[in-house]
C-alpha positions as CSV (number, residue, x, y, z in Angstrom):
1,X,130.0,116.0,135.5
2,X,131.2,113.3,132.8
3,X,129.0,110.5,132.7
4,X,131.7,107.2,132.8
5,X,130.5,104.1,131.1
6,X,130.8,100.7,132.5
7,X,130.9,99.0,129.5
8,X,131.5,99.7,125.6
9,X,128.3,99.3,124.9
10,X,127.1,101.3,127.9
11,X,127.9,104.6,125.9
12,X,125.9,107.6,125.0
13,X,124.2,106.6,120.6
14,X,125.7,110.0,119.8
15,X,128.8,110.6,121.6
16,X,131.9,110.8,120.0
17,X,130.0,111.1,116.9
18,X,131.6,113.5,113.8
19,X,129.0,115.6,111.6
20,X,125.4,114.6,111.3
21,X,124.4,111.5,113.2
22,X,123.2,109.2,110.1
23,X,119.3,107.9,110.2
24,X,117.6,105.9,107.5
25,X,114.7,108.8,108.1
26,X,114.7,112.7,106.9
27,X,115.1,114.9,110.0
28,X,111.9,115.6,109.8
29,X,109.8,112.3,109.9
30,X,107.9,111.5,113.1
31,X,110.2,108.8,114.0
32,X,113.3,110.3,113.6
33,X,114.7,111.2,117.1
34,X,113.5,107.7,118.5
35,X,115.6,105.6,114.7
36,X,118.7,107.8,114.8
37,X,119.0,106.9,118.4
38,X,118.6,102.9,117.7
39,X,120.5,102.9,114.4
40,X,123.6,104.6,116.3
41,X,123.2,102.2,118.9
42,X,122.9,99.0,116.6
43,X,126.3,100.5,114.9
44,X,128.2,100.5,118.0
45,X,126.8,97.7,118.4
46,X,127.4,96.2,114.8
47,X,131.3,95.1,115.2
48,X,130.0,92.8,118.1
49,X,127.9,90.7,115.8
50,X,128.9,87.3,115.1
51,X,127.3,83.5,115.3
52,X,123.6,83.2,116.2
53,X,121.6,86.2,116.5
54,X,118.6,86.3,117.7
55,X,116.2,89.4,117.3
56,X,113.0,90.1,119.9
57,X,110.7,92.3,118.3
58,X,111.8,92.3,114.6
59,X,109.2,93.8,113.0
60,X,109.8,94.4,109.5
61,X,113.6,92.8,109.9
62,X,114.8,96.1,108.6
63,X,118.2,95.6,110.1
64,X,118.8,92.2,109.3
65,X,120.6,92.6,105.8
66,X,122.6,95.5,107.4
67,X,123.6,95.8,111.2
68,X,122.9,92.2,112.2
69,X,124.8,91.1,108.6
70,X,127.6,89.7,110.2
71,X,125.7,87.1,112.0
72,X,126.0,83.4,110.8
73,X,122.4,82.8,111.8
74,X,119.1,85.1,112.3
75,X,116.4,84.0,114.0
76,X,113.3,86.8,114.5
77,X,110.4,86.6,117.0
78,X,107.2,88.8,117.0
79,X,103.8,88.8,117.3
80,X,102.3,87.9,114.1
81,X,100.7,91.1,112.0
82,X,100.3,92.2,109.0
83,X,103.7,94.4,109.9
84,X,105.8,91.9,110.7
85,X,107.9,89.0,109.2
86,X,109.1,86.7,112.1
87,X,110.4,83.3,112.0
88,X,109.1,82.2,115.5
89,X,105.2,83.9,116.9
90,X,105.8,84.7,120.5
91,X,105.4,87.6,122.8
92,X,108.4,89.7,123.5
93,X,108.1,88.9,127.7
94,X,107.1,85.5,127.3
95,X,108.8,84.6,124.3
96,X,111.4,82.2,122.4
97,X,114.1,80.8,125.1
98,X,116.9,78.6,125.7
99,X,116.6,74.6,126.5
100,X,119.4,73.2,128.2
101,X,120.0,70.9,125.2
102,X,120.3,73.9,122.8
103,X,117.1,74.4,120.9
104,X,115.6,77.4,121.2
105,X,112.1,76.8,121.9
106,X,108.7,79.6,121.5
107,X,106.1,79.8,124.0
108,X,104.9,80.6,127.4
109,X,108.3,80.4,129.8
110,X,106.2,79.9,133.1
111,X,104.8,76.1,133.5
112,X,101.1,77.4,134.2
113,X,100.4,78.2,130.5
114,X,102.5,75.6,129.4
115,X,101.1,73.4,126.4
116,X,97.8,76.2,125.7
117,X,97.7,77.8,123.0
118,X,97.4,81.8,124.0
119,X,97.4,84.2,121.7
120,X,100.6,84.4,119.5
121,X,101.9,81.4,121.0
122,X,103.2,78.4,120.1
123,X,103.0,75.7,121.6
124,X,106.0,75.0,123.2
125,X,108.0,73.5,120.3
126,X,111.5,73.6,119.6
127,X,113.0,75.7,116.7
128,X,115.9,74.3,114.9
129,X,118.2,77.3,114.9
130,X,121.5,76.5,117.1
């Protein structure tokens, strides 16, 4: 049976795909099957890209100069390590968010840990990205 997507974006990394699906690994590296899958996403995905984008988990930033090009802005969030390059510290499920005034702000979301410092937290202060 056909799977039918619901949305554009919805479909299948590799279907509809001509040739070899292209990776910025050899076939054979360890993390092949799990990068050709996310690059093929990210270039469905790429024509979509416009205005502020903002990137959860950006690690190296390795597709900031080329999927997430179009974007006006770029604003990535990690946890800080010696393998990553993020503009705001924050965790991934507790991370950077939306005021109603605009600013994106970094830090705990739920009012209990509010104003702590945890680990790879800040503080609760507003990033000047929008």
């Amino acid at each position: 049976m056909p799977r039918v997507p619901t949305h554009p974006l919805a479909e299948y990394p590799l279907d509809n795909l001509r040739g070899k699906p292209e990776c910025s690994l050899p076939s054979w590296h360890r993390a092949y099957l799990h990068t050709v899958m996310l690059e093929n996403s990210l270039r469905q995905c790429e024509p979509f890209v416009e205005g502020s984008l903002l990137d959860i988990g950006c690690g190296q930033r390795p597709y900031e100069k080329t999927f997430f090009a179009r974007a006006k802005k770029y604003l990535g969030t990690d946890y800080l390590s010696d393998r990553s390059r993020p503009d705001v510290v924050c965790s991934a499920n507790r991370g950077a968010y939306h005021r109603s005034d605009g600013a994106i702000v970094s830090g705990p979301t739920d009012r209990s840990r509010r104003g702590r410092r945890g680990a790879g937290f800040a503080s609760g202060r507003p990033v000047s990205f929008l």
